[in-house]
C-alpha angles and dihedrals in degrees: 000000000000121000123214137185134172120214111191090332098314109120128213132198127201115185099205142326088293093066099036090059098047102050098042087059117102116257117297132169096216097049080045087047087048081046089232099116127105126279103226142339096273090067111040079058080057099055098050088049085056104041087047086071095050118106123229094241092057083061094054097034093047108053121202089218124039098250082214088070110026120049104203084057088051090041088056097056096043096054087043113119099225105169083057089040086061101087092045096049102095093041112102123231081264106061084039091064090043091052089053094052098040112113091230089053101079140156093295102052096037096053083045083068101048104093087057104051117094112209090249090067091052095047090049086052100049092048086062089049128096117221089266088051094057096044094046090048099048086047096070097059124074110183114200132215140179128200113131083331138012120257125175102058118138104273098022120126107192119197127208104218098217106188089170106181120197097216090035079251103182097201085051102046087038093055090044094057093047089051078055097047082052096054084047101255129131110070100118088053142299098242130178132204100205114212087225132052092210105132092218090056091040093046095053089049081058103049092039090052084045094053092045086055092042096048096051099034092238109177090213135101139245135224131178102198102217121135121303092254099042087053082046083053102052092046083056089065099046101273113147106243107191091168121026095207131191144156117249145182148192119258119052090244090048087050086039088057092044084055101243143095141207088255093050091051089049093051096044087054087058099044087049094049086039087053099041092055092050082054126086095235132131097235113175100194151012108248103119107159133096119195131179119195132180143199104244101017091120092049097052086052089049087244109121100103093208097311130133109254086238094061099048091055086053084057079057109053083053103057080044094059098056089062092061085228117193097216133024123193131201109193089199106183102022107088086064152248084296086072110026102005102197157004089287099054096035091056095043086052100049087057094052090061110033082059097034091058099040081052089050091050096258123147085231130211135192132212101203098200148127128192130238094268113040121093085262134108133167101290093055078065098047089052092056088035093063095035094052088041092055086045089067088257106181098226149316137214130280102211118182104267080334099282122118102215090191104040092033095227138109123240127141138319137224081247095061100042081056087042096058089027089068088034093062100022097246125165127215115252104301098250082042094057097050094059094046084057092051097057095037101246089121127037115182090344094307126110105254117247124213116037111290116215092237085039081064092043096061087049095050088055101042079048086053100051094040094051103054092053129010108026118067118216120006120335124213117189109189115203111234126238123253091238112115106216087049 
């Protein structure tokens, strides 16, 4: 069915839904690189005027991808609520985004539609969505999750420890992620991306994570985010697994080319709850998955199939939802310029989905990164960090100065997460702070400052522990100072 629009007696032509969606999208080098972007502004113009008439129900009966032949598509349309789909069915992708941003819409009544939306519908209404818009309707929705802590509540900044190591050095990663617990980050995972996908090397970084967590009584969980089947593996042999991460897409060639299946994820999710009922740990929910999406992630696989790269993260964050992760990742940034060139796109990007996932019911995270060689630089990150932040984003990474040493690209430090968590007066998640309290890291919200007896406490037996098995020769941990800029 072809779509068509004048504007001041310029016609445009749209030949389906496909087309619509992808021109009406904003500027970005990967759907230009697809050569599916707009020609011009005039027509992208074109396009939203266009999208903003379609009815919801054109966007679920009208599937971008044959579900005969692709089974995310199938798998969508399976989990979709349809019975609760049914009122919404006649309004268009405009009064839709009036109805998000209206005042009388608010957390309640949003999360009660969000069985029923399909992640088209979220990628059409964000198209038509500024920036602001983005940020004012995300802000409404707080998504909650349970694995060893809860993340997600309404003033609650979570933070992603990444003590990435090049050589999957255990002293060092080890060390990194103590210099995080001591800024007060961690609390949405330690998490550890290993430079190798050896079991034996995967499995150590587990148990040692493990031991870390067990020692200090950080109420807190671990991931090493290795593929799906190497962290299988390592449950098999006895490794503690508290989040079974993966990357995923969303289109069935883009997850074939990351390795995995529906039907794998559904298993590992099993496995991971199975696992975490045979162990003696307080958990205090049943979240157990860890997913990282991407804009541009199908198109780098060739596996787009003529659709904008917004849309298929959208595609994602559904076959996300119906995990119940505990945490979701856009690594917005760090595919590439091929993909989002520059400060503008990347931040237009994060917010997407940032707002595309909370819609969709997703504790959402945001990488807030850019790599060497793309027009980017830190305070383009500062500028997607505050404006996320301000948008109710669950949490983002603490990466040591920044820098990942393992992954070469630049996201977001412990000293900025302590940095916007005082700006904005957020809290860590509630066990979490508690336990930060306890040892004196954090004193009334604020990082302490001057070196706490219990504070010393914590480091003596972090040295301990470090000393007796991963770091070679004496081991010295200094507390930082509660100044920001040390």
């Amino acid at each position: 069915m072809a779509y068509q629009t004048t504007i001041r007696s310029e016609h445009f032509s749209f030949a389906d839904l496909r087309e619509v969606l992808a021109r009406a999208n904003e500027e970005k080098s990967g759907d230009r690189l697809a050569g599916l972007a707009a020609r011009s502004e005039r027509e992208r113009v074109a396009a939203k005027i266009v999208l903003a008439d379609v009815p919801l129900g054109d966007l679920v009966d009208r599937p971008l991808l044959d579900p005969d032949t692709d089974d995310v598509s199938r798998f969508l349309l399976d989990t979709l609520d349809h019975e609760a789909f049914r009122p919404l069915r006649s309004m268009t992708v405009g009064a839709f985004r009036e109805y998000l941003l209206d005042e009388a819409s608010g957390e309640e009544e949003i999360r009660a539609l969000q069985p029923a939306l399909h992640p088209d519908v979220a990628a059409a209404v964000a198209k038509l969505m500024s920036n602001k818009d983005l940020v004012l309707a995300a802000s409404k929705i707080r998504n909650i999750t349970r694995c060893r802590n809860t993340m997600g509540q309404r003033g609650v900044l979570g933070i992603r420890i990444q003590p990435n190591h090049p050589a999957d050095d255990l002293g060092g990663i080890l060390l990194a992620a103590i210099d995080g617990l001591l800024f007060g980050c961690g609390d949405a995972v330690i998490g550890v991306n290993p430079a190798t996908e050896s079991i034996e090397t995967v499995s150590a970084i587990l148990h040692g994570l493990d031991r870390l967590i067990d020692t200090l009584a950080v109420p807190t969980q671990a991931c090493c985010l290795a593929h799906i089947t190497t962290q299988l593996a390592c449950l098999e042999r006895g490794a503690p697994v508290d989040l079974l991460f993966q990357s995923i897409a969303g289109t069935q060639a883009a997850n074939a080319a990351f390795g995995i299946s529906l039907a794998l994820l559904r298993e590992g999710r099993e496995r991971v709850l199975e696992s975490h009922h045979r162990r003696n740990v307080a958990w205090v929910g049943t979240n157990g998955m860890y997913f990282e999406t991407g804009q541009g992630s199908a198109l780098s696989a060739d596996a787009h199939h003529g659709i904008d790269q917004l849309t298929l993260e959208a595609r994602a964050y559904g076959v996300a939802r119906a995990f119940e992760p505990f945490l979701v990742n856009s690594v917005v940034g760090f595919i590439g310029p091929e993909y989002l060139y520059d400060e503008r796109q990347i931040v237009r990007a994060g917010l997407e989905d940032h707002f595309m996932g909370k819609l969709l019911g997703l504790p959402m995270g945001v990488d807030v990164c850019y790599t060497n060689h793309a027009a980017a630089d830190q305070n383009s990150a500062d500028n997607l960090l505050l404006l996320l932040a301000l948008a109710g984003c669950n949490y983002f990474m603490g990466v040591p100065c920044a820098d990942d040493v393992m992954l070469n690209y630049q996201s977001t430090s412990y000293h900025d997460a302590a940095g916007v968590r005082q700006l904005l007066g957020l809290r860590p998640a509630p066990e979490f702070l508690v336990w930060l309290e306890e040892y004196g890291i954090l004193r009334e919200g604020r990082l302490a400052a001057g070196e706490q007896i219990s504070r010393q406490r914590l480091l003596q037996k972090a040295e301990r522990m470090l000393t007796r098995e991963e770091v070679k020769g004496d081991v010295t941990i200094h507390s930082p100072q509660a100044n920001l800029g040390a």
